[in-house]
N, C-alpha and C positions, 0 to 999 in steps of 0.2 A: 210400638208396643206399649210404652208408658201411657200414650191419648186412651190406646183401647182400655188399658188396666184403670182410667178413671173416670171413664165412661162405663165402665161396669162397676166398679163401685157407686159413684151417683145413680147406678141404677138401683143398685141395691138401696139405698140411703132414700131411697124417693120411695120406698116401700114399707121403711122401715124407721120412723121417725124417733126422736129421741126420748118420750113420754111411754113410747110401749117398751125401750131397752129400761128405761129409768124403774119399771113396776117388775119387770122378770129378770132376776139374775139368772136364767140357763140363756134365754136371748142374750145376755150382757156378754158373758162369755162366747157363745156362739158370733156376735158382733166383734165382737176384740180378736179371734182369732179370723174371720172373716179378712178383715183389716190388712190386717199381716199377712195374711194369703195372698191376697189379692196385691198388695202393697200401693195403693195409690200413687201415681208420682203426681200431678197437678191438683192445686186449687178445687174443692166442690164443696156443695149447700147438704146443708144439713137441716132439717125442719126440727124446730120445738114447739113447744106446745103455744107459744106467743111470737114468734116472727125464726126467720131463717138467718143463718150464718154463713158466713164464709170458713170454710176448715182444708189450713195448708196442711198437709201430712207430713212434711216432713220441720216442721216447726215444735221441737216440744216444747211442756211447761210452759203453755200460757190455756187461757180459758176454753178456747177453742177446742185445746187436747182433750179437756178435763170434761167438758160434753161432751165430746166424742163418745169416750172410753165410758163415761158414768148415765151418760143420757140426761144428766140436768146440772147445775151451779147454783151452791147455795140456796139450796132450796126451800128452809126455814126463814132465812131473810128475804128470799125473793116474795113468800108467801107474806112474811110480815109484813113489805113496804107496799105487795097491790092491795093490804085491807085497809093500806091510809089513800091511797088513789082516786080520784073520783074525775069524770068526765071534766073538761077544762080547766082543770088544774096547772102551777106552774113546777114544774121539776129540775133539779140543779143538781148533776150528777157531777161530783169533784174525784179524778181519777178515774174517769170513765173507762180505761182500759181500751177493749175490744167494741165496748157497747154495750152488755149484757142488761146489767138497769136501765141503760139509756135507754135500750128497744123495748123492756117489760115497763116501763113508762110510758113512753111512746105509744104503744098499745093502749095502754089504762087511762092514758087523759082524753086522746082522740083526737080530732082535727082541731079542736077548738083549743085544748093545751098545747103546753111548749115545754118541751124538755134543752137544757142548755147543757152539755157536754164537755165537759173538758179533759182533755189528754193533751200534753206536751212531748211526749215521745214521737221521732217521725214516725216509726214503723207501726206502731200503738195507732198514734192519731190516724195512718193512712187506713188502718183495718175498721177502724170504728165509722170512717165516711162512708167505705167500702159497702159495709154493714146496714148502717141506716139506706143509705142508695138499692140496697138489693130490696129491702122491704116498703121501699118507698115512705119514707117517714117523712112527709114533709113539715112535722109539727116539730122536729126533733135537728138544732144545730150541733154537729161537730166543731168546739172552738181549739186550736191548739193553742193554748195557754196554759198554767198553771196557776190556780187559785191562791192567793197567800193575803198578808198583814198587809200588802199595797202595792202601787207600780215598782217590779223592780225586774233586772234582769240576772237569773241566777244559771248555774251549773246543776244539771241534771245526769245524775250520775247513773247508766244503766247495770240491768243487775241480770248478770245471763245466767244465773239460778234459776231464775222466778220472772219470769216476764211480767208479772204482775208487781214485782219488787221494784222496780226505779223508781229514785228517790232524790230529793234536793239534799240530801244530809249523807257523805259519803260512807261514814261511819256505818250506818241502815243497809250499805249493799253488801249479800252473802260473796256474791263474786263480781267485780268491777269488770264491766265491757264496754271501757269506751264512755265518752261523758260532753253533751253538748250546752250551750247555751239555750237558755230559755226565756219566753219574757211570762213577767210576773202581774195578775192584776187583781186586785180585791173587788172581791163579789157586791160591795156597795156601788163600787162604782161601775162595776160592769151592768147589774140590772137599772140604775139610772142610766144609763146609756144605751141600753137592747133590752129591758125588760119596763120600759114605763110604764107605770099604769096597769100592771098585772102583778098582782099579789104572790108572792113563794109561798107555794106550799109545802115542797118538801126538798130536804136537803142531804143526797150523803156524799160521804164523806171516807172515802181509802186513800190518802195518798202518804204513806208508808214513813208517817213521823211529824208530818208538817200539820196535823187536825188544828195543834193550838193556832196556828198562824191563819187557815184558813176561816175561824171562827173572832180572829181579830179582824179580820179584813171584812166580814158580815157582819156586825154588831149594830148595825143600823138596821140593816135588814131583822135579826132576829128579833130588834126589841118593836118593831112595827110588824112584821108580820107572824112571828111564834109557829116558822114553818115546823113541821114534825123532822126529826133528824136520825138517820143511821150512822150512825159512827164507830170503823175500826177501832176501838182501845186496844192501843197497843203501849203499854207503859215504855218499855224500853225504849223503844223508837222516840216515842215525844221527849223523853229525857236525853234524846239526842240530840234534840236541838233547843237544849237550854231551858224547854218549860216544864211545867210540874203538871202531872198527868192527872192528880184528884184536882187540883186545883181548876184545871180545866173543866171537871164534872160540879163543884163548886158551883162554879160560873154559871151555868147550863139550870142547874137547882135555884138556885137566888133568883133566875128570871121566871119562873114557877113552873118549870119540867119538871113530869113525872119521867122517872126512870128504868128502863126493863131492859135484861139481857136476853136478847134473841135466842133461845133454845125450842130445838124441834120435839114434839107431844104436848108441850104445854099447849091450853086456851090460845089461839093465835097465835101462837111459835114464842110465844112473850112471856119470862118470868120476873114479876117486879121489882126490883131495887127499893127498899123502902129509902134508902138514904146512903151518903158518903160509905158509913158504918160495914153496909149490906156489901157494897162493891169492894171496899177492903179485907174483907173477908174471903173473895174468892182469890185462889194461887195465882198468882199471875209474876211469880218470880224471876220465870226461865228467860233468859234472852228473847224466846222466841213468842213465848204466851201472847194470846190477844184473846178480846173478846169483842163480839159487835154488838152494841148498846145504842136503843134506841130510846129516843126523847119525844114525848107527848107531850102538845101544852094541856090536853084535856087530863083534868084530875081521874086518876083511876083509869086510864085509856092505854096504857103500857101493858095494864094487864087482862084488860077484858079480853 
């Protein structure tokens, strides 16, 4: 009974792709309780609007759920990082998750780019190979590592909140599931080694506290190639693990980034930062605040 009930689901889902639920809330609703009617028990694809997924049903709170149920992820940042994308481009996804950037890069560079992934969680990393493999990405590596300040091997602490929550920094998990070793390698020395001779162009960045660390361990890279960057601000977090969160955007500025936080209706999903000043200004009090802020080296380009 369970095979038939997910074979009639995938039936459904092969008709009903996640760009038409994403435009009409009565489909969204009618999809959501479909869902639960039906209740899927196995593994099946989901079509979006730039490559396919794998979506377990009975896994919540992770990305996979959040397309399900919404019909797209992040859809102001998604839109904002394919107007910096261009055919053969090099892409450096840090916290790759399930895939989601990975794949809408993967898509936007083409055969001739390279998208490099990383996820250090086994279960995380197993769904992002899974993922690339279902759409055939062959421009696109899943590495399981975790980006940081240099070679090291840390404890990764998982967070069964938010699957998208695990974190090097124990203090950053809502609710601790469990916590493995992981090896650690900074992004200078990983694209000297798998990326020679192909310029970054773009670089984000989620992995739930550790930004400052993974923008130490790229400092080579950023000051030779001025890839564009999406970066989680999450002040709390990064004050978790001992760095200072303006200071980081400091950093970012003196190398001559323009500054924009990602919001949807604006020009390109993009509202400018003119400076330090602009970003302390916005609330970001609550334990939980973040914002995602994106760096152009092109003057004025954050917010065209």
């Amino acid at each position: 009974m369970a095979d038939a009930r997910t074979r009639l689901f995938q039936w459904i889902a092969d008709r009903f792709p996640s760009p038409a639920i994403a435009r009409d809330k009565r489909l969204r609703a009618v999809w959501k309780i479909l869902f639960y009617a039906v209740a899927p028990q196995a593994p099946f694809v989901m079509r979006t609007a730039r490559y396919r997924l794998w979506v377990h049903p009975k896994k919540r709170k992770d990305i996979a759920r959040a397309i399900l149920h919404r019909g797209q992820y992040e859809a102001a940042e998604t839109e904002a990082v394919l107007d910096r994308l261009r055919p053969g481009m090099t892409v450096v996804d840090a916290g790759a998750n399930i895939g989601h950037y990975a794949m809408v890069a993967a898509a936007a560079v083409g055969p001739s780019g390279r998208v490099a992934a990383f996820e250090p969680d086994d279960e995380n990393h197993a769904a992002l190979g899974a993922n690339l493999a279902l759409n055939e990405f062959s421009n696109a590596k899943a590495e399981k590592l975790a980006l940081g300040a240099g070679p090291a091997e840390l404890t990764l602490y998982r967070d069964d909140a938010n699957r998208g929550g695990h974190s090097l920094i124990q203090a950053n998990v809502q609710k601790q599931a469990g916590a493995s070793a992981v090896r650690v390698v900074a992004l200078d020395d990983y694209a000297a080694q798998n990326l020679a001779g192909r310029k970054i162009d773009f670089i984000k960045i989620d992995v739930q506290g550790a930004e400052a660390a993974v923008l130490v361990g790229a400092a080579k890279t950023l000051a030779r190639d001025m890839p564009d960057l999406l970066i989680e601000f999450w002040p709390h977090g990064i004050r978790a693990t001992g760095a200072d969160p303006m200071r980081l955007v400091e950093g970012l500025l003196k190398l001559g980034y323009a500054m924009a936080i990602v919001e949807s209706g604006r020009p390109g999903n993009r509202r400018p930062l003119a400076g330090i000043d602009a970003l302390a200004r916005i609330d970001l009090a609550h334990p939980q605040a973040y914002v995602n802020l994106l760096f152009s080296k092109e003057n004025g380009a954050a917010g065209r």
